[in-house]
N, C-alpha and C positions, 0 to 999 in steps of 0.2 A: 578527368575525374573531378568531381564537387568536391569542396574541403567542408569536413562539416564539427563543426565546433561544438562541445558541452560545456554547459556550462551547471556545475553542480557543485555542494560541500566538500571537498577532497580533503577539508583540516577544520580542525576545530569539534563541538558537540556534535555536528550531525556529519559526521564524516564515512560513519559508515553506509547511510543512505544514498553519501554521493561517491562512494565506492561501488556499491553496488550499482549503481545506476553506469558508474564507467563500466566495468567490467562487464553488464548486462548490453551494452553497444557494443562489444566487441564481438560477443557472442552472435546479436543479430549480423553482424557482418559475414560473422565466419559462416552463421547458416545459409546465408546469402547466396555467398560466394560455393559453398559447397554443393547447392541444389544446383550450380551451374557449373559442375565439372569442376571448377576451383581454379578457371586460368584467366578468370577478372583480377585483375587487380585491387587491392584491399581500399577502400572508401580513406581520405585521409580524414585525421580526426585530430583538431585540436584542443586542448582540454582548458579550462576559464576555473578557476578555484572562487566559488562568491560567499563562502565561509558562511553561508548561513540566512545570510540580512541580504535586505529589498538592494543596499546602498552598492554592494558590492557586487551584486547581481547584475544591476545597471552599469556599471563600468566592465565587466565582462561581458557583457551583451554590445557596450560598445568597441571594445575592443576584436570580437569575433569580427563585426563588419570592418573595422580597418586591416584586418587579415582576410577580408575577402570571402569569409565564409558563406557558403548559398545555402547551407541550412543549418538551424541551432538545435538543440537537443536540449530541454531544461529551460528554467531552475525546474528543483522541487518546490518551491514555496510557493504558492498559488499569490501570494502579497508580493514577491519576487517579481511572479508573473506579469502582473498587474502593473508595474511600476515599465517593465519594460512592452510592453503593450501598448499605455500611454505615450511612451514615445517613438515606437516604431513609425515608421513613415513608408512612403513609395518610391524607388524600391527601397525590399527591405529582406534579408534573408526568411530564408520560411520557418517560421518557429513551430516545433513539437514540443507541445505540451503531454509528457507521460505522466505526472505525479501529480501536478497543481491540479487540485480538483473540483477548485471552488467554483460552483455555479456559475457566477458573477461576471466570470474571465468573459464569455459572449457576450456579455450584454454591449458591449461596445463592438461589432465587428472587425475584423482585420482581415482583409486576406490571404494573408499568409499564414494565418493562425490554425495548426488542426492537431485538435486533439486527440488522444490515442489512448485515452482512459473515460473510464466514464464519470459524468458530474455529480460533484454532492447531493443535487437533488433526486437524482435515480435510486442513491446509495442510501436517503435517508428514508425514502419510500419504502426501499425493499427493509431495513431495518423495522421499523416503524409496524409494518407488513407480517413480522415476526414477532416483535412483541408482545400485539395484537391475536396472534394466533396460539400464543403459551398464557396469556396474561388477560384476554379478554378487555376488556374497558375502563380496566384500573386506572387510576391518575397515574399519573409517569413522571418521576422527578427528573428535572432538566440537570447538569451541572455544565458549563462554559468556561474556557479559561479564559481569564482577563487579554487583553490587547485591544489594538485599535482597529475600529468597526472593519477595515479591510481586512485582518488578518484570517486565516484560517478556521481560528475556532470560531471566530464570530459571526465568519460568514456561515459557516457551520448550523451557528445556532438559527441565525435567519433560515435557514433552510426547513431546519427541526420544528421552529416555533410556529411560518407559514403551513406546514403540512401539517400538523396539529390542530391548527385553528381551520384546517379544509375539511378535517378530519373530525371535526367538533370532538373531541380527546381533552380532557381535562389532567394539566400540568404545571409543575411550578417551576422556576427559572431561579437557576443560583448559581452566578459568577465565584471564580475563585481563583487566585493567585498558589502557583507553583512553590514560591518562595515562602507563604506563610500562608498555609492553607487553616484557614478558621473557617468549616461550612454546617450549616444547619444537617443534621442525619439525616435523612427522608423515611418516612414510615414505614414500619413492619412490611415486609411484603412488596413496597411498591418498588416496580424496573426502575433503575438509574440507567438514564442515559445521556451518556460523557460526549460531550462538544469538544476534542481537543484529539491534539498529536498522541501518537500510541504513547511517547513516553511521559508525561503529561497525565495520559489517563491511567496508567497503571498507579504513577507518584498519587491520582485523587486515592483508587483501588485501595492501596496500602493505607490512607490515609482512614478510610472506610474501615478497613477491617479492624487499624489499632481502637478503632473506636466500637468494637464487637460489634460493627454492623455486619448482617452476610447479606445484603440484597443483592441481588445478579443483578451486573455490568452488562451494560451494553456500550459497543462502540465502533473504532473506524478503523481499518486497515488490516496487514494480514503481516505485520515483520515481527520478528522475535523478540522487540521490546512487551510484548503482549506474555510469554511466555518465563511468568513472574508466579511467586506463591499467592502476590493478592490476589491474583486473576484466573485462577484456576476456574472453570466452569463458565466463565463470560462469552459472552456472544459477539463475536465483529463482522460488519461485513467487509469480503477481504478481495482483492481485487488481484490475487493467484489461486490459482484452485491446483496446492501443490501434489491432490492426486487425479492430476488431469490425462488422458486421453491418447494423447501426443506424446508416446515411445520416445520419440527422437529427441524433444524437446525436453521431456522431463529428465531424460537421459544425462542431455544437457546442465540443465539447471541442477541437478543433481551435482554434476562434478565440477557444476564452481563452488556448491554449499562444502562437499568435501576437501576441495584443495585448499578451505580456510581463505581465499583469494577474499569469499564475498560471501556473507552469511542471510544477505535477503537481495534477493536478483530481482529484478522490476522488471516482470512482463512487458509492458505496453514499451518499454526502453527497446528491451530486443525488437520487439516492433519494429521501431522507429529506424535501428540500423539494420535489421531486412531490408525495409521501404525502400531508404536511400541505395541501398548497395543494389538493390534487384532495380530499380529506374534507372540508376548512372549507366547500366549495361543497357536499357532498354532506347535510352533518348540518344539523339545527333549529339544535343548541345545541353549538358547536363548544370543548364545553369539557374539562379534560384528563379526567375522568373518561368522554364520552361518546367522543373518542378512545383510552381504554385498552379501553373495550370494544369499540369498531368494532371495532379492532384486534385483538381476541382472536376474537372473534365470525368473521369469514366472509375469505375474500380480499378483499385491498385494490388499488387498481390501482396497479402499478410501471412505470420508464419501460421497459421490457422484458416488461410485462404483469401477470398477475394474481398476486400471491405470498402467504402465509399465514406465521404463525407455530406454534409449537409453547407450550405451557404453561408452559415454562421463558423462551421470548422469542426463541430463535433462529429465524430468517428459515429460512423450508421451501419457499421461490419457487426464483428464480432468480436466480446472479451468476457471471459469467464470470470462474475461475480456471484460469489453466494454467501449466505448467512455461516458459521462454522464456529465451532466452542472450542475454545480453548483445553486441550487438558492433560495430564500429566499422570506416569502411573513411573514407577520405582524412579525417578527422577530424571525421566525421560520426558516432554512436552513434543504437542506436535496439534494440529489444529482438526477436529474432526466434522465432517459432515452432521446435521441437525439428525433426526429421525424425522417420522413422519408426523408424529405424536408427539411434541416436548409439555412435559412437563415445566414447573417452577422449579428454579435451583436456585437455592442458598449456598453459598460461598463457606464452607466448613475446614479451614485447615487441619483443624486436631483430627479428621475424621481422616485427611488427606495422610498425618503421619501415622495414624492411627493401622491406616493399610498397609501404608509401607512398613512402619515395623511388624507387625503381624506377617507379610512377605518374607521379610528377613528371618524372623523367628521362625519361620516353616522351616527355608532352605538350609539355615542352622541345624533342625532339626534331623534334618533328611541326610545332611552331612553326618550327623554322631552318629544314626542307625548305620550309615555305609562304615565308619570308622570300626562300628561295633562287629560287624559283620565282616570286616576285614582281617580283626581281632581276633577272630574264632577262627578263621580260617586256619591264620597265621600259624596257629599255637597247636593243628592239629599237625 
């Protein structure tokens, strides 16, 4: 059997992304191994903690190869990614990229690189795509978070800024720092749309609202840092469509959100440990070179079916990405499908608790007529 190595956050700020991201390889395995009776033996898996940063990512990346591992799983950081990219060489374990999303990871080819998510610039198309469809031709304020040109938000922006300018879309560009956000408001009306990590863009959100702005957010991802009071009604494009299709699967993902294990599961993860766990059964010699060729060679089976790559490594199958808002009703959050027709939405909390109490005062009410009527009963 292939040892195959993650390497993800397990400590530190983003630790629950790279919990999720373990626990969502387990799952792919166990689906794996299930669709086959269940008498393969379980994929080994060794786990690389890279805390967050490019630095620590690269030392776990080389420490899977001195463990012999023939595929990695991770990082999440697309600048992670990147760092270890640059030094991958031949051979070299075959790297799945589920989370890093940043365009850019191809521009260098590797071939052992294949990704299993789709790139930022699909994601800011179909964004962009939506805006356009609620908002017509308004200017669109940019906001970015601060870092260096490689990291995530910035690659980000390049993404946002080149399909703008294809788009001939008139927009303005405004960096901002997490730690001392000082940012110009954007105008009545006009869509903000955030360059940066969910938790990132909700810290701008808040930041927006203390400043009575209600403009709709837009932005990137689908995990429960999005499910915040500044973000009630915002827009992301989100890369699980947690009312998908797949009984068996959402089944799944259901009972790791419930057993508190892992609060945001990464599709394209479970991927990645289908893949490996349904190939190590399929190949003689289940080793990373004879996986870089499967892989490139013919469709591979995904938990959603048969999917391919392209020369450069990106996934040519299938993944469910769509537009989805944000929103919240007695203090429940949960991410819903657009309609056909969207309207402009303004970001309104007072209206938010507005509902909610008016809720509350109903069922209050509905309580003392049953109390009243218990009362009469009582006493006859």
């Amino acid at each position: 059997m292939p040892k195959l190595g993650l390497i993800a956050s397990l400590s530190g700020p983003k630790e629950k992304i790279g919990t999720g991201m373990a626990r969502s390889l387990e799952l792919g395995i166990d689906l794996a191994r299930e669709q086959s009776g269940g008498s393969d033996a379980p994929v080994e898996v060794l786990e690389f903690d890279d805390h967050g940063n490019a630095h620590d990512a690269l030392m776990a990346y080389r420490a899977c190869r001195e463990a012999g591992c023939d595929a990695i799983v991770g990082p999440a950081d697309s600048d992670s990614m990147r760092a270890i990219l640059a030094e991958a060489g031949e051979p070299a374990p075959v790297l799945f990229s589920t989370i890093a999303t940043a365009t850019q990871l191809t521009e260098r080819p590797v071939s052992g690189f294949f990704r299993l998510t789709t790139p930022d610039a699909a994601r800011v198309a179909m964004l962009v795509q939506t805006i356009l469809q609620i908002y017509g031709r308004k200017p669109i304020r940019v906001f970015a978070a601060r870092g260096n040109p490689h990291c995530y938000a910035q690659s980000l922006k390049q993404d946002v800024t080149s399909h703008l300018d294809t788009l001939g879309l008139d927009y303005s560009v405004q960096d901002f720092s997490t730690g001392r956000l000082e940012i110009d408001l954007p105008a009545k009306g006009e869509p903000v749309l955030v360059c940066a990590v969910s938790a990132d863009s909700v810290k701008l959100a808040e930041a927006l609202r203390k400043s009575k702005c209600r403009n709709q957010v837009f932005g990137f991802g689908s995990n429960t840092n999005w499910f915040h009071r500044s973000t009630i009604g915002s827009i992301v494009v989100a890369d699980l469509d947690r009312d998908g299709t797949d009984e068996r699967l959402q089944a799944s993902l259901k009972q790791l959100e419930d057993s508190h294990l892992v609060s945001d599961p990464s599709l394209p993860t479970v991927n990645a440990g289908y893949i490996v766990q349904t190939l190590a059964r399929q190949l003689d010699e289940a080793s990373a070179q004879s996986l870089r060729t499967r892989l490139h060679e013919a469709p591979v089976s995904g938990i959603f079916g048969p999917l391919s790559f392209t020369q450069k490594g990106e996934m040519a199958g299938f993944e469910q990405i769509s537009p989805l808002r944000v929103k919240r009703r007695l203090g429940r959050y949960w991410f819903s499908a657009l309609r056909r027709r969207e309207k402009p939405t303004f970001h309104d909390i007072d209206w938010v608790r507005s509902a909610t109490l008016n809720a509350t005062n109903l069922i209050l009410a509905i309580l003392g007529v049953l109390v009243g009527i218990l009362g009469v009963w009582l006493s006859r």
